[in-house]
N, CA and C of each residue as an Amber inpcrd file, in Angstrom:
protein
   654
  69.9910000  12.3460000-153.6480000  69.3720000  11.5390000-152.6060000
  68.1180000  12.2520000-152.1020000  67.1640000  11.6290000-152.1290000
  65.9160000  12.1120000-151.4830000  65.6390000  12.0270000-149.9440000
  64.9530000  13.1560000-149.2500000  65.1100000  13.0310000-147.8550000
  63.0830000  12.7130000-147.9840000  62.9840000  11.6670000-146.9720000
  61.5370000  11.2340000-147.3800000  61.3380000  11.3950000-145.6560000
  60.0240000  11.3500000-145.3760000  59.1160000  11.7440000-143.6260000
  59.6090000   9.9780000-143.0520000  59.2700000   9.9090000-142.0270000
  58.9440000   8.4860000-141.3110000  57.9810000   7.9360000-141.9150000
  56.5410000   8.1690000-141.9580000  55.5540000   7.7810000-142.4990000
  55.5730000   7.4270000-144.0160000  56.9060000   8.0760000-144.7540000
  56.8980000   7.4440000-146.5570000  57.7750000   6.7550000-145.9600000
  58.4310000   6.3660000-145.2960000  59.4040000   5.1760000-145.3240000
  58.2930000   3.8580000-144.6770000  57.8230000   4.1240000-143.6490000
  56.7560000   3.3570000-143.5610000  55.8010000   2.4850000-144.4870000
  55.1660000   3.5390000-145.4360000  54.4690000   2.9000000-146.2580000
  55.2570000   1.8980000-146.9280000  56.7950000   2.3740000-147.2840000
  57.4280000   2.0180000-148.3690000  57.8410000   0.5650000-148.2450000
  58.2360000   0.6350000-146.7560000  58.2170000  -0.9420000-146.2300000
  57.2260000  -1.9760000-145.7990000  55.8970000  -1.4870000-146.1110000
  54.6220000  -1.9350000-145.3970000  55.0460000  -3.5780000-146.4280000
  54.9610000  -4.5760000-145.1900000  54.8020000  -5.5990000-146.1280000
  55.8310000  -6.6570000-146.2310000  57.3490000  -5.9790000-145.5010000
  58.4980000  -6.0020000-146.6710000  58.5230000  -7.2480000-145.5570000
  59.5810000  -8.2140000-146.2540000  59.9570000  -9.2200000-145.3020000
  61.7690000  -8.6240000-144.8740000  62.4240000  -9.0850000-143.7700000
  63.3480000  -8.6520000-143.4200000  64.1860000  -9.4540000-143.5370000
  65.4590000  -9.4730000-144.4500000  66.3460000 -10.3370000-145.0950000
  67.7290000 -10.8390000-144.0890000  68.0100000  -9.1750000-143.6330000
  69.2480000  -8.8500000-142.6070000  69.2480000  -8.0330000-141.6960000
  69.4360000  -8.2370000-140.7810000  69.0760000  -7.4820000-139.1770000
  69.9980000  -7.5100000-138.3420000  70.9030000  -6.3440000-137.6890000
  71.1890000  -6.4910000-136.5850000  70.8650000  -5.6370000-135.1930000
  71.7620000  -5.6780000-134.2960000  71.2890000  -4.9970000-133.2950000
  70.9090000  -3.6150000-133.3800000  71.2330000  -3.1750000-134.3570000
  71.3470000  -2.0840000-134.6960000  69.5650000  -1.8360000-135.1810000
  69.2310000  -2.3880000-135.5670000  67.7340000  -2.6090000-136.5740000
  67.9290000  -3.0770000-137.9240000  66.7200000  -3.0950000-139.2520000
  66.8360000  -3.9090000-140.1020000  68.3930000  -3.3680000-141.3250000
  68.3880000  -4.1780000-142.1480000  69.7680000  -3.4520000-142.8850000
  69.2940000  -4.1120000-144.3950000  68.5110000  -4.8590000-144.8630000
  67.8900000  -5.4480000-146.0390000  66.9560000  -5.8810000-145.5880000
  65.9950000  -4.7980000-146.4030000  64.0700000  -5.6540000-146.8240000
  64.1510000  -5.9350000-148.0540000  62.9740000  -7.1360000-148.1840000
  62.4600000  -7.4950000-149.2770000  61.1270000  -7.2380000-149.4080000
  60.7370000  -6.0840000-150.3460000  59.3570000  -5.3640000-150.5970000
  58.7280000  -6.2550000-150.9920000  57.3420000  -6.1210000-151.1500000
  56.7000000  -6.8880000-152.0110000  56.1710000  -6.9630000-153.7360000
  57.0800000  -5.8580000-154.2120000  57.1380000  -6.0490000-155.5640000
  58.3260000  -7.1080000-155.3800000  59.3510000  -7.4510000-155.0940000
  60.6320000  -8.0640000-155.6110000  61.2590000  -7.2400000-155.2890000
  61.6230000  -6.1330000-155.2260000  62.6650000  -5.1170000-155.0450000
  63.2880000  -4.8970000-153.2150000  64.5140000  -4.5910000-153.4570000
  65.0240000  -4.7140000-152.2130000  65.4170000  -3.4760000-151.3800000
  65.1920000  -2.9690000-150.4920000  65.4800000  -1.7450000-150.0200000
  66.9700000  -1.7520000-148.8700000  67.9510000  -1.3500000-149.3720000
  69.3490000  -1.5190000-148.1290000  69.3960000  -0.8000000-147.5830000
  69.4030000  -0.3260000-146.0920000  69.6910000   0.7020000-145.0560000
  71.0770000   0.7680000-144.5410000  71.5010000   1.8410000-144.0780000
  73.5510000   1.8790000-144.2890000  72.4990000   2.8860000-142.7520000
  73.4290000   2.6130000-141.3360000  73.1660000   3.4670000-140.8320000
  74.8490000   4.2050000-140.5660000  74.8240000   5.3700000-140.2180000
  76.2470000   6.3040000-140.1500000  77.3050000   5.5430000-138.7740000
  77.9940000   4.8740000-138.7700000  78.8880000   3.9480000-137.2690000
  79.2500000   5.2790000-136.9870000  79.9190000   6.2630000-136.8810000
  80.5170000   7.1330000-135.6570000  79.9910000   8.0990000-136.5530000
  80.1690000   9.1610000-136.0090000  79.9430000  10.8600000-136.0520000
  81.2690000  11.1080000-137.3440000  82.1990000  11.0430000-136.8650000
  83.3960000  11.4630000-137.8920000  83.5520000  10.0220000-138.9580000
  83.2420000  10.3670000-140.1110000  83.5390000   9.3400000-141.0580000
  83.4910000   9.9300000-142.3170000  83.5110000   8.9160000-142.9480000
  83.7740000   9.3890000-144.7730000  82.2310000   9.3140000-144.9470000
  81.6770000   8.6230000-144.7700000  80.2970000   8.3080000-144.6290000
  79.4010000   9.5930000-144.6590000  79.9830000  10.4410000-143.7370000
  78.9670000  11.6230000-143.7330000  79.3830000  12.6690000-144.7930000
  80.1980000  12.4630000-145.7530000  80.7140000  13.1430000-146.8580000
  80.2290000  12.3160000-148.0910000  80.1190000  11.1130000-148.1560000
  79.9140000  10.0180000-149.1960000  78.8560000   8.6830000-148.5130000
  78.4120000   8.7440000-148.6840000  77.0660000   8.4070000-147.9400000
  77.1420000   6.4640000-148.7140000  76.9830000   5.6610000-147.9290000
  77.3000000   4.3920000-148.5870000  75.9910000   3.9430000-149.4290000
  74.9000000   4.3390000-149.1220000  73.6540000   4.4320000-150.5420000
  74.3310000   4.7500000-151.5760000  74.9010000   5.8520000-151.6770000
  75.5710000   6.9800000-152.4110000  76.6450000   5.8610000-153.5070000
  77.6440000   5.7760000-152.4260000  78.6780000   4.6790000-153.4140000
  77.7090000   3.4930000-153.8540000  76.7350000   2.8700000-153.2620000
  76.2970000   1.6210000-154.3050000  75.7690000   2.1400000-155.8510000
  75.0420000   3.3250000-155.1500000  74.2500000   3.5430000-156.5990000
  75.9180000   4.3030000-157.5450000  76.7310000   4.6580000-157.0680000
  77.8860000   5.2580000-158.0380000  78.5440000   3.5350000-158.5820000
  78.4330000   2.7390000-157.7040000  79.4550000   1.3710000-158.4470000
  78.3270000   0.6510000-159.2910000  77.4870000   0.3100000-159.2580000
  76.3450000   0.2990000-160.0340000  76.5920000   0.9350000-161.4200000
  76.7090000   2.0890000-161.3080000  76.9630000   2.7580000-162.9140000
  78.3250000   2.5720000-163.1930000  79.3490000   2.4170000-162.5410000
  80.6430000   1.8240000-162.4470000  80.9100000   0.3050000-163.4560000
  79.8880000  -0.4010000-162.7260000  79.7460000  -1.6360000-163.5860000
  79.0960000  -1.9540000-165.0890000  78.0080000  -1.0620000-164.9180000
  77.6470000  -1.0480000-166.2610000  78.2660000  -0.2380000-167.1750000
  78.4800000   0.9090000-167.2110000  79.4350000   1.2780000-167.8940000
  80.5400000  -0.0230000-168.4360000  81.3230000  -0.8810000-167.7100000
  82.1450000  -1.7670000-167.8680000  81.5780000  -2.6750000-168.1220000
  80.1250000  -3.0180000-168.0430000  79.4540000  -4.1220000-169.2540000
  79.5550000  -4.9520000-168.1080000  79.2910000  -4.9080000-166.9300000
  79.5410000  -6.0990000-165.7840000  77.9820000  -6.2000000-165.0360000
  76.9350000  -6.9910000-165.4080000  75.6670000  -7.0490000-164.6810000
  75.2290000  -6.7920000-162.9320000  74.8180000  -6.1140000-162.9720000
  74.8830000  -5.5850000-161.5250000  73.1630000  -5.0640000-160.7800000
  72.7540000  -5.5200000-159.9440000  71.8620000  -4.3300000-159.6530000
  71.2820000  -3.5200000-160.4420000  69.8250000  -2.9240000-160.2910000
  69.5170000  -1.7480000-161.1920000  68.8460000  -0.4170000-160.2120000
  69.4430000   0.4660000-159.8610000  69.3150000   1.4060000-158.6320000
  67.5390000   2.0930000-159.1600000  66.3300000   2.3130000-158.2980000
  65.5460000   2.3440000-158.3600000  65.3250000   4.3450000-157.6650000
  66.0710000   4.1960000-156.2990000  65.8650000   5.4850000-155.6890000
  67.0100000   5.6220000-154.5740000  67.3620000   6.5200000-154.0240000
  68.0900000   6.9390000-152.9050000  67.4000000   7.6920000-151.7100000
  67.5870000   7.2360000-150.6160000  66.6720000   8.0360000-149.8890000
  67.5050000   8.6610000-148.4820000  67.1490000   9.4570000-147.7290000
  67.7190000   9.5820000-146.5050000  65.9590000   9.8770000-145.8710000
  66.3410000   9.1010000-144.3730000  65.2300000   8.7590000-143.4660000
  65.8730000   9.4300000-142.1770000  66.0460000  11.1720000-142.1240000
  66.4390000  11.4440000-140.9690000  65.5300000  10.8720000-139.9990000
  64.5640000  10.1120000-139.7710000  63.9890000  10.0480000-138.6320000
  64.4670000   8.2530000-138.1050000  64.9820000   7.7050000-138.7190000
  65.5090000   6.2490000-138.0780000  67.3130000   6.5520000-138.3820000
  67.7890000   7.9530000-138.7350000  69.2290000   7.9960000-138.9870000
  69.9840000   7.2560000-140.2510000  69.2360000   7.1800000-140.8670000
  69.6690000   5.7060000-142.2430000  69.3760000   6.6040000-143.1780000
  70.2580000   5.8810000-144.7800000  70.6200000   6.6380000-145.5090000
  69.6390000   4.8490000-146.4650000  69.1110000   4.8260000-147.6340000
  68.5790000   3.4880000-148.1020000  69.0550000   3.7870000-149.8900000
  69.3470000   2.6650000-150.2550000  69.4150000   2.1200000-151.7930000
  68.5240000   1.7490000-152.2800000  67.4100000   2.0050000-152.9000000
  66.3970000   1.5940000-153.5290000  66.1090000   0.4390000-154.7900000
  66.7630000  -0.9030000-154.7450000  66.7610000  -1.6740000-156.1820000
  66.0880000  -2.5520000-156.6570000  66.8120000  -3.3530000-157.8490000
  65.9690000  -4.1300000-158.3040000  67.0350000  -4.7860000-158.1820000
  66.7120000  -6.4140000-157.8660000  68.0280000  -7.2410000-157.7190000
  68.6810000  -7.6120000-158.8710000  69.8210000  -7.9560000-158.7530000
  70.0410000  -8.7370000-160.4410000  69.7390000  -9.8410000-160.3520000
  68.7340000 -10.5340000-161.1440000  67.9470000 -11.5750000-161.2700000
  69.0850000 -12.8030000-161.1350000  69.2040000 -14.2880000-160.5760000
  69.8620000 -15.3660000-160.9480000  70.1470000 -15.7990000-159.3080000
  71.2390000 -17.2200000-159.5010000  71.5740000 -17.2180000-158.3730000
  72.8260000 -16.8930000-157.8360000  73.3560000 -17.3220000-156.7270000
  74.5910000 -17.0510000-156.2800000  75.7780000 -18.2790000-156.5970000
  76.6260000 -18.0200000-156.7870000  77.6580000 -19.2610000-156.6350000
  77.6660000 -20.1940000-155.7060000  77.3920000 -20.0540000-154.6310000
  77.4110000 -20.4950000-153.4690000  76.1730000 -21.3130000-153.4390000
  74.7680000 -20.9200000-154.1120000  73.7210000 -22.1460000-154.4600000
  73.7000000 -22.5370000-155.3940000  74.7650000 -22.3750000-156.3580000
  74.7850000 -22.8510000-157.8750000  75.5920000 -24.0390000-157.7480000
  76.4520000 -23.7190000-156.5970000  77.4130000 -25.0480000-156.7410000
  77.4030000 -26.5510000-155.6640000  75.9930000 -25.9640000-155.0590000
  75.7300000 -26.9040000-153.8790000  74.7390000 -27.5650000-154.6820000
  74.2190000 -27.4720000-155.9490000  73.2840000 -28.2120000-157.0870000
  74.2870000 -28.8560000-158.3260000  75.3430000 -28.3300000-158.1920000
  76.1230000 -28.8330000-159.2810000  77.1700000 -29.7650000-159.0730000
  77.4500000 -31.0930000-159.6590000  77.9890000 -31.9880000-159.2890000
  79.5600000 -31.5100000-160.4550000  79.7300000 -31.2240000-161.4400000
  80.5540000 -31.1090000-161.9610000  80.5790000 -29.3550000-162.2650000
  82.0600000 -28.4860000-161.6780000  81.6550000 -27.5590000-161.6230000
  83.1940000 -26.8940000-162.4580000  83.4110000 -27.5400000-163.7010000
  84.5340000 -27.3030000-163.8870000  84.2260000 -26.3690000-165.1500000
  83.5150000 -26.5960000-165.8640000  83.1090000 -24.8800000-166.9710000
  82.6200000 -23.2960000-166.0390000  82.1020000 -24.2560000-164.6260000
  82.3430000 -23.0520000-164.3830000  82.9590000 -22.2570000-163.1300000
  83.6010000 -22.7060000-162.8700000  84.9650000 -22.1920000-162.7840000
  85.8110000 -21.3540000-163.3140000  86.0460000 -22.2970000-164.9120000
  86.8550000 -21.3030000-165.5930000  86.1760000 -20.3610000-165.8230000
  84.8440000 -20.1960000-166.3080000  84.2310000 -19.1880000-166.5360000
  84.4960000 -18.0640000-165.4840000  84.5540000 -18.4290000-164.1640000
  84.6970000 -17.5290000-162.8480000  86.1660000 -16.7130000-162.9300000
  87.1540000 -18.1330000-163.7720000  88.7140000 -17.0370000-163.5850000
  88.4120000 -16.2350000-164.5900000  87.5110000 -16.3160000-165.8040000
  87.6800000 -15.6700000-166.6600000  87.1120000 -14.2890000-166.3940000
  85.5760000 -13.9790000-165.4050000  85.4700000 -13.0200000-165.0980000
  85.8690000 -11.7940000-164.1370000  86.9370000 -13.1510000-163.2590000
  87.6790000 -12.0410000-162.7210000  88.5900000 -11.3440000-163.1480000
  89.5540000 -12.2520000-164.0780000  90.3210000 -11.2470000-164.6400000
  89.5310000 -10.2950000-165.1530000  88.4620000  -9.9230000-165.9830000
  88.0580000  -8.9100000-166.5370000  87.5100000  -8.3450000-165.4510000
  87.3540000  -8.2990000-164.1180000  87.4500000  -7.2140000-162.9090000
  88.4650000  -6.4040000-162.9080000  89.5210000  -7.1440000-162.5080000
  90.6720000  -6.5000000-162.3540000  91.4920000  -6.0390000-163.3990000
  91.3650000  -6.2850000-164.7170000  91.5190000  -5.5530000-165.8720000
  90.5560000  -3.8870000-166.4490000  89.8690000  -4.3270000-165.3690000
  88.7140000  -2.7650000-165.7830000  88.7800000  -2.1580000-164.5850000
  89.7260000  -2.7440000-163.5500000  90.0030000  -1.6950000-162.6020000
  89.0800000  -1.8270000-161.2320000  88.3430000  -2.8540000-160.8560000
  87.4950000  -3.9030000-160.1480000  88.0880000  -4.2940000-158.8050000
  88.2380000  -3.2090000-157.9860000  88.7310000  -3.6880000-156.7420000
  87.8550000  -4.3150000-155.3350000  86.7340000  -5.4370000-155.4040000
  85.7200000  -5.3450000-154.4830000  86.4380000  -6.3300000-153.4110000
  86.2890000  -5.2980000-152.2740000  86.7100000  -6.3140000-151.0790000
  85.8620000  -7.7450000-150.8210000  84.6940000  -6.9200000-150.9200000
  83.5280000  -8.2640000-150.5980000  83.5250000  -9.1290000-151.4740000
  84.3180000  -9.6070000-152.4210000  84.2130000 -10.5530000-153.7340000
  84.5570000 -12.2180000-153.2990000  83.2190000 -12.8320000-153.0650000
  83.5440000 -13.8720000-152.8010000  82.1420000 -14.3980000-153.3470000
  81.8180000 -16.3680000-153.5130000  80.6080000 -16.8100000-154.2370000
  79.2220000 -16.1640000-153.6910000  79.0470000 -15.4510000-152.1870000
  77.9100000 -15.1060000-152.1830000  77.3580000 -13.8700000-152.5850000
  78.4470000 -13.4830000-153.3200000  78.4660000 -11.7920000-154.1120000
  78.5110000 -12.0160000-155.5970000  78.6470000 -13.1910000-156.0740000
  78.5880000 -13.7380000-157.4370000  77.5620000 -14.1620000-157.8480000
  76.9640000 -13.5180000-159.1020000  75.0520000 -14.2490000-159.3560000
  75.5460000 -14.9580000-160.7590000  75.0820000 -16.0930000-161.2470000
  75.2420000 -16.7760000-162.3920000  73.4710000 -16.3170000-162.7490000
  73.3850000 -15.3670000-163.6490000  72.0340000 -15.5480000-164.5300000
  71.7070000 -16.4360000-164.9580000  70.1640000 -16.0710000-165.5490000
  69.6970000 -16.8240000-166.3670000  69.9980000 -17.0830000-167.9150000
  70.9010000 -16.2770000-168.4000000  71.5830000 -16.4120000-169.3560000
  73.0890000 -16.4620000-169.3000000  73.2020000 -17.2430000-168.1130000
  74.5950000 -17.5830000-167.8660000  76.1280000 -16.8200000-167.9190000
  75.3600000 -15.2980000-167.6370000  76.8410000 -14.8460000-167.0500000
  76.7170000 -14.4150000-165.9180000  78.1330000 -13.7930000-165.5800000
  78.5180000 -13.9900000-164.1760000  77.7910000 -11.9260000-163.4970000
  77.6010000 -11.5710000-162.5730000  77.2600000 -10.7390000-162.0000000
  77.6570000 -10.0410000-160.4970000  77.5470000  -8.8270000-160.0720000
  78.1330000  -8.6680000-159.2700000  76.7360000  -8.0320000-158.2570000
  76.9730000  -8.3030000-156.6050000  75.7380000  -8.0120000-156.2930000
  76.4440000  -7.6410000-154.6690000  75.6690000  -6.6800000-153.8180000
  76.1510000  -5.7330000-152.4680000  77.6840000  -5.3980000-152.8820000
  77.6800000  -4.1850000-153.6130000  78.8180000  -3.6830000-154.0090000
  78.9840000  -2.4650000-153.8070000  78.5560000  -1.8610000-152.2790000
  78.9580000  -0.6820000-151.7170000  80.2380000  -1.0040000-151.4540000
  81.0200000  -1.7770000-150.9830000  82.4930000  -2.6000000-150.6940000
  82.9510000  -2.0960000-151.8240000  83.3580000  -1.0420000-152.9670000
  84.1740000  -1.7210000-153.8550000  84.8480000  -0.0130000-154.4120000
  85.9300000  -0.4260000-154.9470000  86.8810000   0.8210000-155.4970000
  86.6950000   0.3720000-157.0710000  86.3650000   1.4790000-158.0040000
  86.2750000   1.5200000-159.3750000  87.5330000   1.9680000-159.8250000
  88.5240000   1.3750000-160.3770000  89.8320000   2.5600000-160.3780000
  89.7820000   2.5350000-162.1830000  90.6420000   3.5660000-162.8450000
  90.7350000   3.8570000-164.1290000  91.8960000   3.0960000-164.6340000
  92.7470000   2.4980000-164.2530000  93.8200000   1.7760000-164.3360000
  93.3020000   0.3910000-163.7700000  93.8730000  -0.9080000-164.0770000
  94.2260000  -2.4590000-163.9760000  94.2490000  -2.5080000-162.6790000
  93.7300000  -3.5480000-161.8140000  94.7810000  -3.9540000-160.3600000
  96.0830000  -4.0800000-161.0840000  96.9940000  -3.3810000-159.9020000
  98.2530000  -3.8940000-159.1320000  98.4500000  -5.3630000-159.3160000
  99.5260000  -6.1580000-158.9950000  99.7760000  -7.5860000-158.9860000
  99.4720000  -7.7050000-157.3810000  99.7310000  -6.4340000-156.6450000
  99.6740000  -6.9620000-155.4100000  98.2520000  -6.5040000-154.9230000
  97.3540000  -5.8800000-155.3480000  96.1420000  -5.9270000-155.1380000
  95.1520000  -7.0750000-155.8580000  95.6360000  -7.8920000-156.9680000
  95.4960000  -8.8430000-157.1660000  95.0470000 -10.1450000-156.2490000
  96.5720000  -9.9080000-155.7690000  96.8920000 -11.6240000-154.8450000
  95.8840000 -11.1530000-153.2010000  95.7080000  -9.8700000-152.9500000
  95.0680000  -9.5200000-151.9760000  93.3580000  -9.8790000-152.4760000
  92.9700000  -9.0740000-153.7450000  91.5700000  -9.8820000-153.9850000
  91.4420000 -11.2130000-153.8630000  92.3420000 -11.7080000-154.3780000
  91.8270000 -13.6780000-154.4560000  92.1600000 -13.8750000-152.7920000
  92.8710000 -12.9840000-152.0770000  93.1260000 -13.8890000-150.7510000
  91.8490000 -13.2870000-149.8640000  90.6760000 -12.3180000-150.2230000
  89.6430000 -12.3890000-149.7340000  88.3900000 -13.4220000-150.1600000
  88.8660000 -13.7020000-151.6580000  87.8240000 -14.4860000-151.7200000
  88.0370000 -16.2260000-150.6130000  89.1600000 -16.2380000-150.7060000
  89.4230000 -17.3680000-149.6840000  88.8140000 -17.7120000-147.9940000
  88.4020000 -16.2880000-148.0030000  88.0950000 -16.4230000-146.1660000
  86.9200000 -17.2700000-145.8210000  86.7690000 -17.2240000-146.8160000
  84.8600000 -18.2880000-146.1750000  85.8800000 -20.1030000-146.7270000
  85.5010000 -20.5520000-146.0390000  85.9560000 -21.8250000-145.8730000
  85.1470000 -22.7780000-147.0840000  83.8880000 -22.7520000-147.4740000
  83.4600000 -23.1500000-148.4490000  83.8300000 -22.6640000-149.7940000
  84.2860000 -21.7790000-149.7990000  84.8380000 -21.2080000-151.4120000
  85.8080000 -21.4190000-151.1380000  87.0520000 -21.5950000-150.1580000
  88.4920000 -22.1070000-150.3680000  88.2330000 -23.5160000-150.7970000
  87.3010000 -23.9590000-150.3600000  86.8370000 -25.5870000-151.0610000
  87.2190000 -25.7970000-152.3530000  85.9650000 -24.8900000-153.1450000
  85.3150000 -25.2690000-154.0200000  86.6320000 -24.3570000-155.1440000
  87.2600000 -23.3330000-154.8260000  88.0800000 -22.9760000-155.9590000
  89.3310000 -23.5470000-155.7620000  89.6850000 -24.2490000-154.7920000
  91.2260000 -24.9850000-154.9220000  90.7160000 -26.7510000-155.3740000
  89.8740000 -26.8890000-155.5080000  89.7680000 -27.9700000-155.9830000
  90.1030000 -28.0490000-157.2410000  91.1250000 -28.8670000-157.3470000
  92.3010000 -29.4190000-158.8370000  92.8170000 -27.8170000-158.7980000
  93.5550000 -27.5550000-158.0120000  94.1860000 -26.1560000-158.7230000
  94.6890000 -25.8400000-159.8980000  95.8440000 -27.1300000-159.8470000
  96.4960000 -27.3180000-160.9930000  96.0390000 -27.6530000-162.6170000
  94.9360000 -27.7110000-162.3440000  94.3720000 -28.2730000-163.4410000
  94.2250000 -27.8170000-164.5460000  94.3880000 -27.5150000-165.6830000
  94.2250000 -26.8030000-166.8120000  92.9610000 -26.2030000-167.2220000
  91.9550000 -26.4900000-166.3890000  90.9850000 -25.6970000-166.3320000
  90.5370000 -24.4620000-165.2760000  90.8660000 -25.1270000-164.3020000
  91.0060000 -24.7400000-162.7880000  90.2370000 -23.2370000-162.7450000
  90.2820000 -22.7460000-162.1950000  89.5340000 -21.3570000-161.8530000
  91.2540000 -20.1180000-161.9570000  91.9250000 -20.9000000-161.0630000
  93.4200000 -20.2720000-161.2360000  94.0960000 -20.2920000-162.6720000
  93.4630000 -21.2210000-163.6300000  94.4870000 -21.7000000-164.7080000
  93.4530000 -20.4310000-165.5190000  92.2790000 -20.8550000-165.6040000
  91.4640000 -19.5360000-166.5630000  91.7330000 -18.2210000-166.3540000
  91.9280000 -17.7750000-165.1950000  92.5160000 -16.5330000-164.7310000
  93.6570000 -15.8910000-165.4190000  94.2360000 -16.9980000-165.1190000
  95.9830000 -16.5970000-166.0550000  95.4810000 -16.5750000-167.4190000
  95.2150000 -17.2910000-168.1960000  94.4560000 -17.3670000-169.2270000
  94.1030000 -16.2630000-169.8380000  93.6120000 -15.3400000-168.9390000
  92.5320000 -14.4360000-169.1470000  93.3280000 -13.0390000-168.8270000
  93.8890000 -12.8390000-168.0900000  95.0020000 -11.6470000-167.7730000
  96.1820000 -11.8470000-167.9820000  97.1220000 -10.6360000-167.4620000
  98.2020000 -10.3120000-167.9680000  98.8370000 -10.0640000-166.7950000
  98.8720000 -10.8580000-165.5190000 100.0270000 -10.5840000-164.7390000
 101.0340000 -11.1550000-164.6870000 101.6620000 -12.3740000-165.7120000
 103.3030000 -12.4570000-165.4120000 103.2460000 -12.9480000-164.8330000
 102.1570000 -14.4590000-164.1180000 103.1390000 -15.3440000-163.1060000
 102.5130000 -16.7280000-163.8620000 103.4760000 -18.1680000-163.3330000
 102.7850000 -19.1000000-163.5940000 101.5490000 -19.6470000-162.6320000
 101.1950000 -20.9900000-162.8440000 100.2940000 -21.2020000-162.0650000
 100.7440000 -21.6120000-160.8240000 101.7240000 -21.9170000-160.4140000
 102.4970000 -23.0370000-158.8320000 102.4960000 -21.5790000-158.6870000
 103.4580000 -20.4480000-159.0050000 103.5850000 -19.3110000-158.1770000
 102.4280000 -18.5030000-157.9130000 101.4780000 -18.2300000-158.8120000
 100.1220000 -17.6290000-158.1940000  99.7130000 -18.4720000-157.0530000
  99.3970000 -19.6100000-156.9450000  98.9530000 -20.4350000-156.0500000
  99.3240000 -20.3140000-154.7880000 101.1480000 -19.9740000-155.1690000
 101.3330000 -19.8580000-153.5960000 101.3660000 -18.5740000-153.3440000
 101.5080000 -17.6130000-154.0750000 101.0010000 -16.1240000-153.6690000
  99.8250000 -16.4120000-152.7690000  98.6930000 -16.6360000-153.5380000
  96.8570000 -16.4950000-152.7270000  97.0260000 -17.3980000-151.7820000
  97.8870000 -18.6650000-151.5220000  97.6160000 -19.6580000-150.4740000
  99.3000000 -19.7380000-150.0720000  99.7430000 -19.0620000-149.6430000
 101.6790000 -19.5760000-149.1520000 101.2020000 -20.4880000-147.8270000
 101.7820000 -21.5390000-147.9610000 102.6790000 -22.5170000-147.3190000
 102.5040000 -22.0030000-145.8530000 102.0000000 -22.7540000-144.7040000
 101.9700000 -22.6110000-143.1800000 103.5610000 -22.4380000-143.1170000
């Protein structure tokens, strides 16, 4: 990680438009090459954070993914800005869009779908634990595969998910109310996003019982 003055962080942002902001100050620019700069500032004094720096883990899951052949981000630089307290990711985005605007253009969204169970199982078969995994973390390229994108959120493990870290991934992708939409639509269906999944991995359940694993019954 590079420790850069106020004034190179300055330049570096001269320009940039500001993507995500909170009270805190900015947290994603957009430079004016295309490239995106993420700021992680440290939340308390005692953390893992100040041992493993969350710049740090994006640019480590980044090589995490490629290694595993999974399109991701391409890490540009690492920086620390003791003078605004922020630690920054330096990238290039992964080119395409998100699920979430792919499917508000798409009237029939059933190839891809399966395509979606199909790439998750190969998450969680290569050991793919991302909390944040839901359509606005999903990029469909321009050559039509699937991608993974803000993946400081995520555990690389050397072993498969668990069955029960499984049913816990799909029950995050559920929390946004528009993707519980759009992936329980026809669950049952032999194409379904749930049916390709099974399809595609090896956990031992049918489709009614996965279903009610990720969604049980009020």
């Amino acid at each position: 990680m590079q420790a850069i003055e106020h004034c190179a962080y300055l330049a570096l942002r001269e320009g940039a438009e500001v993507i995500e902001a909170d009270s805190h100050g900015d947290k994603v620019l957009l430079l004016p090459d295309g490239s995106y700069l993420k700021l992680f500032r440290r939340k308390r004094l005692l953390t893992s954070a100040a041992i493993w720096p969350y710049a740090q883990r994006f640019a480590n899951n980044t090589k995490a993914l490629q290694i595993r052949g999974i399109p991701c981000p391409t890490i540009l630089a690492l920086y620390r800005i003791a003078a605004i307290e922020r630690d920054a990711v330096h990238y290039a985005p992964l080119p395409g869009q998100t699920l979430r605007q792919v499917i508000q253009q798409e009237s029939d969204s059933e190839i891809l779908r399966s395509q979606l169970g199909a790439f998750v199982a190969k998450l969680h078969a290569c050991g793919i634990y991302f909390r944040s995994l839901h359509l606005g973390n999903i990029v469909l390229t321009a050559e039509k595969t699937l991608g993974l994108i803000d993946i400081a959120d995520m555990q690389c493990l050397r072993w498969p998910l668990f069955k029960g870290q499984r049913i816990r991934n799909f029950q995050h992708m559920l929390r946004y109310s528009v993707d519980k939409q759009w992936l329980f639509s026809e669950p049952l269906n032999p194409k379904s996003f749930f049916a390709s999944y099974l399809a595609h991995s090896h956990l031992g359940m049918d489709l009614s019982a996965l279903i009610k694993k990720v969604d049980p019954p009020a």
